[in-house]
C-alpha positions, 0 to 999 in steps of 0.5 A: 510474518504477514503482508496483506495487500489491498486489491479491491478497487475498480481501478476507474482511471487505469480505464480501459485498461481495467475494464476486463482485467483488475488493476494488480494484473496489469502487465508492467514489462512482461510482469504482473503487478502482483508477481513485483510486488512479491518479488520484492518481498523479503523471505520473512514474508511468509503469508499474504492475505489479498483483499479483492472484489471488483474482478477478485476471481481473476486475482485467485485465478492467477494467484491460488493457494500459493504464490511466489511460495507463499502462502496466500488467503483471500478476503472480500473488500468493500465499496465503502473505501480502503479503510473497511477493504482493510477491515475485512482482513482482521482476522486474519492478524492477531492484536499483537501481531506486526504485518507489512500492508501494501496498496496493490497499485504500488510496486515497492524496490526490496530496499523500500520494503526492508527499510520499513522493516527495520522500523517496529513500525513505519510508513513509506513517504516521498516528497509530493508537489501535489501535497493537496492531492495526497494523504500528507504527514505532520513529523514530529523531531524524531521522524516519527509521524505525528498525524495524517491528513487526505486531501485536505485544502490546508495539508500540513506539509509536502510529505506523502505518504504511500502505499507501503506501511508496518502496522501492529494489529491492534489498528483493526481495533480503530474506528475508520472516519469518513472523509469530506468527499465521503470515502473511509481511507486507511489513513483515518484509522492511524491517527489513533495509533500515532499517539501510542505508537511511534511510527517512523517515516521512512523517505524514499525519492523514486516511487513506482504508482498507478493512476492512469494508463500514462503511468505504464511507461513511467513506471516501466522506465523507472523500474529500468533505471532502478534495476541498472543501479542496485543503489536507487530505491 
């Protein structure tokens, strides 16, 4: 199975820290973003295509051809938004194709990733207080999410969804749509798919994001606690 992982972006609030090193090689207690993201994938996961552009050479630098006994291949994201850094990985999956995508600025729990995987299809979620801040999902009875919405003034509920979905590869057939603000996000398009294919929520209570500089030690602490109790996700 494949994973592509999305590494293009500038990481503009992880500034200063980002201004020399991309943000998937931030150190988190003495491990690369990326060498825990690996680390959590099942053996299933036998290719990764990474989509870089800004600082992209020190990602293939540090990665090359083979990774965590991976195979990996790299890709040229975009400016235009996460929805057509997404796109340039295409050919890389095939239509029928089932592929585990993750944002580079996440770093899932193995238990995150195989709950995900226990679906066809699914996306990672979490309860948020900011849900105006968020990319927010409608469910329907059965879990399975019914729509999605970025950062809308009127968000259709508390659920989040994050950096960490199950996807069939007819999704690159979809047609990414400018948000409000101007940006092309992935979310735009699922929608689409949500209404041919059952996508499950999977809900998740701990979460290990990067936006800031603030964030390092947040995270540091949370993988801590998570590695002293297997039963955390």
């Amino acid at each position: 199975m494949k994973s592509i992982i999305l590494a293009a972006g500038e990481g503009k609030r992880m500034q200063p820290l980002t201004l020399t090193v991309p943000k998937p090689l931030l150190m988190i207690d003495g491990k690369t973003v990326l060498d825990r993201i690996f680390e959590a994938f099942p053996e299933e996961i036998t290719e990764v295509v990474i989509v870089v552009r800004y600082l992209g050479e020190k990602i293939k630098a540090y990665c090359g051809g083979v990774f965590h006994g991976r195979a990996v291949q790299y890709v040229e994201g975009s400016e235009k938004g996460n929805a057509f850094s997404f796109l340039s990985a295409s050919a890389h999956v095939g239509k029928d194709e089932r592929v585990l995508v993750l944002y580079a600025d996440e770093i899932p729990s193995p238990k995150n990733i195989q709950e995900c995987l226990a679906y066809e299809y699914s996306w990672l979620c979490k309860e948020t207080a900011r849900p105006k801040a968020a990319g927010v999902v409608a469910l329907r009875h059965d879990g399975t999410i019914e729509h999605i919405v970025e950062k809308s003034e009127n968000p259709p509920s508390h659920i989040a969804a994050i950096g960490l979905m199950v996807l069939p590869g007819e999704v690159f057939y979809y047609e990414p749509i400018q948000n409000a603000n101007g940006e092309y996000y992935l979310s735009s398009m699922l929608n689409p798919l949500f209404k041919t294919k059952k996508v499950h929520a999977v809900m998740t209570s701990g979460g290990c994001s990067l936006t800031v500089p603030e964030d390092i030690p947040k995270v540091e602490a949370f993988l801590a606690s998570r590695a002293s109790d297997s039963t955390k996700i």
